[in-house]
C-alpha positions as CSV (number, residue, x, y, z in Angstrom):
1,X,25.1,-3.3,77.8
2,X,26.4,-0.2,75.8
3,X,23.3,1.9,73.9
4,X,24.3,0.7,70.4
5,X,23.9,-3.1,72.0
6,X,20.5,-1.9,72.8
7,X,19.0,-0.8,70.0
8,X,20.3,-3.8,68.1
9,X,18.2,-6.1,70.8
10,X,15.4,-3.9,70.6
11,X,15.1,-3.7,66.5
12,X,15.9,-7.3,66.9
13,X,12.8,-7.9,69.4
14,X,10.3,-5.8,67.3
15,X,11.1,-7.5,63.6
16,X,10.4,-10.6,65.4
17,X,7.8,-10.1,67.9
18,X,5.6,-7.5,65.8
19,X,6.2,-8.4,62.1
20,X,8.2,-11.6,60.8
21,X,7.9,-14.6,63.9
22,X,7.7,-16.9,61.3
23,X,11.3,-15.7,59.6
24,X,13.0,-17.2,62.9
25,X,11.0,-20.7,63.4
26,X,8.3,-18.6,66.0
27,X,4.4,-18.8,66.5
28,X,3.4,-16.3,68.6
29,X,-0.1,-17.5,70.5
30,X,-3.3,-15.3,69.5
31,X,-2.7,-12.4,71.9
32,X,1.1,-12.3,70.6
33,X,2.9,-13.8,73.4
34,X,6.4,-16.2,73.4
35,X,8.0,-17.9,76.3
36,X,11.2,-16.1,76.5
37,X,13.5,-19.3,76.3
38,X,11.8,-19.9,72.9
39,X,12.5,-16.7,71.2
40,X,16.3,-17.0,73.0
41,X,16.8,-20.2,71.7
42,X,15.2,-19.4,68.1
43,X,17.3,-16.5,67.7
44,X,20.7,-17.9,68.8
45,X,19.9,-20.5,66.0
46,X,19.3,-18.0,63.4
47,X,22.4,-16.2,64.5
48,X,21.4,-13.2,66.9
49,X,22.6,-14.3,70.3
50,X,21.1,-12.2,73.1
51,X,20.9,-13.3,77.0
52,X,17.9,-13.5,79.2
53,X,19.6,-10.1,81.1
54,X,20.1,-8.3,78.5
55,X,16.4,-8.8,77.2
56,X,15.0,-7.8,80.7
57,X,17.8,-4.5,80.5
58,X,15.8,-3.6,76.9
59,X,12.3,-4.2,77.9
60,X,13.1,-2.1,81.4
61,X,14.5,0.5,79.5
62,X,13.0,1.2,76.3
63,X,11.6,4.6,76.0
64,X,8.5,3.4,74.6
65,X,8.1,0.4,76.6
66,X,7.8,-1.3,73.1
67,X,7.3,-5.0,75.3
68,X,5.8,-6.6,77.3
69,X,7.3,-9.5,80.1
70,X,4.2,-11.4,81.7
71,X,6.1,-14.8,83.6
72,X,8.3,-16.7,81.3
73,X,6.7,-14.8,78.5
74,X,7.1,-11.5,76.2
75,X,4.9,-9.9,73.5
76,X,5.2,-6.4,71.8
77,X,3.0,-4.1,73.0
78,X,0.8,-3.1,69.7
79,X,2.8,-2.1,66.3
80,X,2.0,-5.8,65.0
81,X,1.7,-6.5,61.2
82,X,0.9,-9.7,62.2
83,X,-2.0,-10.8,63.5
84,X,-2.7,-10.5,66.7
85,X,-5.2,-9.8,69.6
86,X,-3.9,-8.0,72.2
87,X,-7.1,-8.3,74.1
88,X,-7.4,-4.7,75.2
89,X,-11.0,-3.4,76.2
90,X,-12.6,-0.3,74.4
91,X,-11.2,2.6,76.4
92,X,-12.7,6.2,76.2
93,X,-10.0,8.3,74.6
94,X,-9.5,11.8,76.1
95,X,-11.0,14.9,74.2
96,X,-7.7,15.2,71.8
97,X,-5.3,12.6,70.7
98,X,-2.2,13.3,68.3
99,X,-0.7,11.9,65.4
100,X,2.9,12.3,64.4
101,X,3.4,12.4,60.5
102,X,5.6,14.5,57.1
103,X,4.3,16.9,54.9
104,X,4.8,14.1,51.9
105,X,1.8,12.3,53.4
106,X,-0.8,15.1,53.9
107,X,-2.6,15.2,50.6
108,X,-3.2,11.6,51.1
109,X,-4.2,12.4,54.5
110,X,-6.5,14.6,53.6
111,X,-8.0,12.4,51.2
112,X,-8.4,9.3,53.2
113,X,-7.8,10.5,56.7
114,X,-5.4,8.1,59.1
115,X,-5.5,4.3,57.9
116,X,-4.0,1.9,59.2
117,X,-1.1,0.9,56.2
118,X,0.4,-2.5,57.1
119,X,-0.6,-2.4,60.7
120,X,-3.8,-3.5,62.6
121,X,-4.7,-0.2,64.0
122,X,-3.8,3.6,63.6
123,X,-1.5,4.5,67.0
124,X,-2.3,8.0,68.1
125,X,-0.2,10.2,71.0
126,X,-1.2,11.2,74.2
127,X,0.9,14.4,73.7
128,X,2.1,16.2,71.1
129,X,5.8,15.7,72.2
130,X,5.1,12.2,71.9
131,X,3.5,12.5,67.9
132,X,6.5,14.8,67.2
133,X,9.2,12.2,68.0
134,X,7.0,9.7,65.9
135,X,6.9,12.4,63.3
136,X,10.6,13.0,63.3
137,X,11.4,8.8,62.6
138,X,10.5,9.7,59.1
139,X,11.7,13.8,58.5
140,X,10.4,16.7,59.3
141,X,7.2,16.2,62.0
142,X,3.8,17.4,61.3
143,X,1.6,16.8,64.1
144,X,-2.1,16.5,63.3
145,X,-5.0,16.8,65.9
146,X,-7.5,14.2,66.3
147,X,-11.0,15.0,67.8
148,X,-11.1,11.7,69.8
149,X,-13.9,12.7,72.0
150,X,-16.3,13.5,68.3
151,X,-15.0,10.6,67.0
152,X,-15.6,8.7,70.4
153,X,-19.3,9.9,70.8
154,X,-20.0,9.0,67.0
155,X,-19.0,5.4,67.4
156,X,-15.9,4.9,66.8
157,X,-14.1,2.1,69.2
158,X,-10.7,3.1,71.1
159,X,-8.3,0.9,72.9
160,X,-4.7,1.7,74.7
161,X,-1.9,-0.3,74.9
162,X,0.0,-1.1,77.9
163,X,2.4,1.4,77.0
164,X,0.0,4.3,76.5
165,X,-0.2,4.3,72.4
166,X,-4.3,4.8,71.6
167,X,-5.5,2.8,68.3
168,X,-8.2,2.8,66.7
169,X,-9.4,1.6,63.0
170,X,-9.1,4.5,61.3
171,X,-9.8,7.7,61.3
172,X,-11.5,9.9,58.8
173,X,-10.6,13.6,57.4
174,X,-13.0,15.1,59.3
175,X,-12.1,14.9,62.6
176,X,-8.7,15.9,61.4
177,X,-7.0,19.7,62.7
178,X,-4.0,20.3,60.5
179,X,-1.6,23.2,61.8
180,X,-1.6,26.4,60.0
181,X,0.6,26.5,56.9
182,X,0.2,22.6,56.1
């Protein structure tokens, strides 16, 4: 399967599996998971025809390990508008975490902090490499500091996703580092 093949497959996946089920006939059970021959099926009748192999070729090799494959069945990993609960325990989140963003959204950020927007959960990087390339999706990357281990011993909840994205509710302004000039 060629890369632009791919991506198509992958966009395809994460509309479905993270946002709009219901646009393609699909219920996704409480922790977001499909059996694979479901979503297959529902897709080829709505006109997107994809093959068992070339779903196991995108979830093997996506970057971000965006999905999941448990058995017969697939879920995205976190990212859902939907909802969903992905059942992760609270996980302690190293000292720093990183969040990717433009310089457009920083006087709201400093207002308000991170929220959540149209997702369940603020996703935070491990690395700043990582919150750059989610930076970059949208322009120019700012890369913000996050004081997870304050934020951590003042009671705030973390959780990670199988692929290594932390989330929390929300975090506030002050356990924000902005770089120098922004």
């Amino acid at each position: 399967m060629d890369e632009r093949r791919t991506v198509k497959v992958s966009k395809y996946l994460s509309k479905h599996l993270r946002h709009q089920p219901e646009r393609i006939g699909l219920t996704l059970d409480e922790a977001g998971w499909v059996e694979i021959d479901t979503l297959i099926a529902a897709a080829t009748a709505h006109g997107f025809r994809f093959t068992r192999d070339e779903l196991d070729q995108v979830v093997a090799t996506n970057d971000k390990r965006r999905f999941a494959v448990e058995g017969t069945r697939i879920r995205a990993s976190q990212g859902h508008s939907v909802e969903v609960d992905l059942g992760l325990a609270p996980a302690t989140p190293p000292v720093r975490l990183y969040h990717g963003t433009v310089a457009r959204s920083l006087s709201a950020i400093r207002a308000e902090g991170l929220r959540p927007m149209n997702r369940h959960a603020v996703h935070l990087s491990p690395d700043q490499e990582t919150a750059t390339r989610v930076g970059a999706r949208r322009g120019r990357p700012v890369v913000l500091t996050v004081d997870a281990d304050a934020m951590h011993r003042d009671g705030h909840v973390f959780h990670v996703s199988a692929n290594g994205v932390w989330l929390t509710e929300a975090v506030p302004a002050r356990y924000l580092r902005f770089p120098e000039g922004h």
